[in-house]
N, C-alpha and C positions, 0 to 999 in steps of 0.2 A: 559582421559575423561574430559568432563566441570568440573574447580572447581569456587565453590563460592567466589568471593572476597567479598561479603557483600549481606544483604538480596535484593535477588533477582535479582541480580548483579554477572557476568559470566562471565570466560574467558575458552578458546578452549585450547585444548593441541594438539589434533593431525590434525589441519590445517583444517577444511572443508574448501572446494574452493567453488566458484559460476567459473562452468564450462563451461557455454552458458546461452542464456539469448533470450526474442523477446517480444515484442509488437505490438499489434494491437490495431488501433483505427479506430474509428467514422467518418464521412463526418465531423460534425462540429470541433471534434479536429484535422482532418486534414490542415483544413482550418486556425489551431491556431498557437502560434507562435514554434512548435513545430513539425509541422506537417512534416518535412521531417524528423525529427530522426528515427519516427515508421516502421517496417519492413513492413506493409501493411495497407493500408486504406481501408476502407471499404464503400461507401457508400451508399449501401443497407442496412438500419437500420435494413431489415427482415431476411438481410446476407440470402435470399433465402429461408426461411421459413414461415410458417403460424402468427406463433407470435410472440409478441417480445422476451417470455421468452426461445422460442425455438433458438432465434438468441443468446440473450446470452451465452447458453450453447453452439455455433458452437463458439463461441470468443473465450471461454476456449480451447474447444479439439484445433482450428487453433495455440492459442500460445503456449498450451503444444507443440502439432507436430513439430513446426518449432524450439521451443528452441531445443529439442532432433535432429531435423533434421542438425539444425547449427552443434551439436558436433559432429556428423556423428554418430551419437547413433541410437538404433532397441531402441520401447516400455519396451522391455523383457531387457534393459539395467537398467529400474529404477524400482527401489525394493521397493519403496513407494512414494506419491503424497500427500500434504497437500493442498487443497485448500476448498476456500470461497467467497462467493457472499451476496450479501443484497435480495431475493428473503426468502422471508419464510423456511424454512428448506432446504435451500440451496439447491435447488433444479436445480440453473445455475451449479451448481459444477458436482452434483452427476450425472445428465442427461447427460451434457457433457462428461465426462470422462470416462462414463459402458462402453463404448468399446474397453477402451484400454487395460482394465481387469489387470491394476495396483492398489498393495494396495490402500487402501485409506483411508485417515482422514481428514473428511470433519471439516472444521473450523469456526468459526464464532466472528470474534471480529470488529464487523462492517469495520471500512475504516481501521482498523489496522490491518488486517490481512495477507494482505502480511509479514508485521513485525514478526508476529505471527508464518505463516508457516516457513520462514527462521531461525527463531531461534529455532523450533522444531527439523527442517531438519539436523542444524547444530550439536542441541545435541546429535541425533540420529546416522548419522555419527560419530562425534567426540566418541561416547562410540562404534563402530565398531558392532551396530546394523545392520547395512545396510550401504552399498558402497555406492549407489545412489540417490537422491532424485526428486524430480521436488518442488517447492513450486509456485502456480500460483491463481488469484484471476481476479473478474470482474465483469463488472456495468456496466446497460444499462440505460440512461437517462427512454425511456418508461416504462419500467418493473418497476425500481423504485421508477418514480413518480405516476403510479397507484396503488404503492402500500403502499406508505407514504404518500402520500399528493393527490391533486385532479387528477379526468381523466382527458386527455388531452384534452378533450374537453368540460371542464366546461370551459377554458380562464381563469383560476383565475389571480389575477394581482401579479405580485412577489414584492416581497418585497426589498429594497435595501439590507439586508446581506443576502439575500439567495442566495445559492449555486446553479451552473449546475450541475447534478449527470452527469458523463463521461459514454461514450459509449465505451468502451475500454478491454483490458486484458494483464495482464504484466505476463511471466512465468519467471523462474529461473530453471537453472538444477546446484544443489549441488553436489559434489562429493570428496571423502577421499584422489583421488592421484593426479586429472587433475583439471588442472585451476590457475590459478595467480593470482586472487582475492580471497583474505583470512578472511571469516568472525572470527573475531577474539576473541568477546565477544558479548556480549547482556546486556539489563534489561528487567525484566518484567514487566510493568507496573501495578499501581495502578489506582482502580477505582476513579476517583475524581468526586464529585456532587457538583456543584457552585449555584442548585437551578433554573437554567435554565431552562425551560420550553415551548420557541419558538424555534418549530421543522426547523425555517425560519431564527437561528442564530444558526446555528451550531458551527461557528469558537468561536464563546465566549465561548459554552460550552467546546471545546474539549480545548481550549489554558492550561488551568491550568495544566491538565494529561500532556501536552507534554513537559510543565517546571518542571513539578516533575518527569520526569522521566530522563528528558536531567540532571537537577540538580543530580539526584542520581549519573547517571554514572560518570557524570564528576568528585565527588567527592569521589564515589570509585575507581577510575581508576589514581586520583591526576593528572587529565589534563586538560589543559585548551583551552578555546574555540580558540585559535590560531594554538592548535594542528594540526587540521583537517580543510583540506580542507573546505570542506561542512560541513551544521549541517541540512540535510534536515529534512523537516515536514511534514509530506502524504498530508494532504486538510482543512488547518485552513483558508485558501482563505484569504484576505485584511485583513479585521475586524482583526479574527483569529492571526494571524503572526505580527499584532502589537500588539497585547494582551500580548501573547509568549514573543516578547522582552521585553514588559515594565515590565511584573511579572518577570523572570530574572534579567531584570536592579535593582530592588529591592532587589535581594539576592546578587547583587554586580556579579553577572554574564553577559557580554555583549556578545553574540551573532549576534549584526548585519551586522556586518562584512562577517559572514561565516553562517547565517541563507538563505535558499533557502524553499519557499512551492512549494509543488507541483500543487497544487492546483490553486498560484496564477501566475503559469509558462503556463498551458497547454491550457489557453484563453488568448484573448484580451477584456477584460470587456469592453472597449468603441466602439469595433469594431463589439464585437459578442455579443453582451448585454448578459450578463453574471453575470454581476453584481459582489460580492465578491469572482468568480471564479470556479473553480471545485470542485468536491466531486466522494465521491463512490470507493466502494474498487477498481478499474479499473484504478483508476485517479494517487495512489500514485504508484500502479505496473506495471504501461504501462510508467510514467514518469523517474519511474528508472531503468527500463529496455530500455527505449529507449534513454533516455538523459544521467543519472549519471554512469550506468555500462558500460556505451561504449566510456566516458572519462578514468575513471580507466585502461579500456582493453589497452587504445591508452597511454596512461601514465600522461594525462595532468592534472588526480585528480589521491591521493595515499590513501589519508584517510577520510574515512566519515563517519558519524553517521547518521542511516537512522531512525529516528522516526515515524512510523504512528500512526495514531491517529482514534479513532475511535468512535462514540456515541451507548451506547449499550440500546437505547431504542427500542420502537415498535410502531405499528398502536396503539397496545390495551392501552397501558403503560402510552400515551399521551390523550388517551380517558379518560380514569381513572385517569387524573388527575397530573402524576407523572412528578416529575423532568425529568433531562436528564443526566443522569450520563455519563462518558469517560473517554478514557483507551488511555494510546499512551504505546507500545512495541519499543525499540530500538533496532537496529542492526549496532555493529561496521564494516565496511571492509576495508580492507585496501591491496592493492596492492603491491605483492611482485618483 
């Protein structure tokens, strides 16, 4: 089972794989410079439905389905489902997925949650609780700019470091025997609060959590940022990902080499005004489900450290005044 190399800091004993994998996205991140990695585009923002939050919930069940349909897997194959959405009580998750009538353990670490479920999925395997998992996550531009910031149809004017929230859903199917991509360890990330307070700079707030947590691993693990291929980041967008390196370059850690966001990957900010790029939990699980796991699969990345990041505030939290605190979770994988 997981042992602890240091606080908070994991390695696997009995191999969990990432056994298949799928992504869905948006008309606009089709349109982005990524848009042919994603297994389906979408764009009907309503994906056929009345609302938006009802389309979200169809983004989930569509990329559960097709990850499980890639491994030629039945529903009745996976023995539990981690997922999360930025929707108040996750409500994209849990709507989406009653019908597949798989466990479930609805999560919530804002845009870190794909991080999140992966490293649940892998403990839970690796201790031979369950054989199979799904971990999957998703964000719909509308659903959560009505519900973070203005209706779309007050116009408000954006601000140059604000983020697009992605219209998207990235799944994963974990598994104890199948698969050649071996999640190998994890950290759990720490809450960091830099005092932040504009809901319209996220990348500032979350960059610190994702250099304390890259920092831990790398320093429990005695490896350096040369190791690995990639050092992804879920959605610190522009701002964000120079933040990341310069706090790093201070501990004498250099990253830019092997630093990728997701965030500042899955738009073209001049093209699709955009501005500091993506966000939302959708944005880091549709980017590594569609661009960085299917390098690994083909052999041309072996090892990466997938960090999301996440702001764990609220509508109410920001009314009231408060900070904005962020978490980034890590997940090692590396290609056998």
């Amino acid at each position: 089972m997981a042992v602890e190399i240091d606080r908070g800091v994991f390695r696997t004993e009995n191999s969990p794989m990432i056994e298949s994998f799928a992504a869905i996205a948006g008309e606009k991140e089709g349109k982005g410079p990524l848009g042919k990695c994603f297994d389906r585009i979408i764009e009907d923002s309503h994906f056929g439905k009345d609302t938006w939050e009802k389309a979200e919930s169809r983004f989930q069940l569509e990329a559960v389905s097709l990850a499980v349909n890639k491994a030629k897997l039945v529903k009745e194959d996976i023995d539990a489902v981690f997922s999360g959405d930025l929707i108040n009580q996750c409500i994209g998750s849990a709507y989406g997925l009653r019908e597949l009538d798989i466990p479930f353990l609805g999560l919530y670490g804002a845009c870190s949650t794909m991080a999140e479920g992966l490293l649940l999925a892998a403990v839970l395997i690796d201790s031979k609780a369950v054989n199979r998992a799904a971990a999957v996550t998703s964000s719909h531009f509308s659903t959560a700019e009505r519900q973070f910031r203005f209706p779309l149809s007050y116009g408000g004017q954006r601000t140059p470091t604000s983020q697009w929230t992605c219209t998207a859903s990235g799944a994963a199917i974990i598994a104890r025997e199948s698969g050649d991509i071996e999640i190998v360890g994890g950290c759990i990330g720490k809450i960091a609060d830099m005092g932040i307070s504009d809901i319209n700079n996220m990348g500032s707030a979350m960059a610190p959590a994702a250099a304390e947590t890259i920092r831990r691993y790398l320093n429990a693990t005695d490896t350096k940022p040369e190791d690995y291929d990639y050092i992804v980041t879920g959605d610190l967008g522009i701002v964000g990902s120079d933040l990341l390196v310069e706090f790093l370059l201070k501990q004498g850690i250099d990253i830019s080499g092997q630093h990728r966001d997701c965030g500042k990957m899955i738009f073209d900010p001049e093209k699709q005004d955009t501005h500091c790029g993506g966000s939302g939990c959708g944005c880091s699980s549709s980017v590594m489900c569609g661009y960085f796991l299917p390098q690994m699969a083909n052999g041309q990345a072996k090892n990466i450290l997938f960090a999301a990041t996440g702001a764990l505030m609220s509508p109410m939290s920001l009314q009231q005044g408060e900070t904005i605190p962020a978490i980034a979770h890590l997940v090692h994988l590396r290609k056998e």
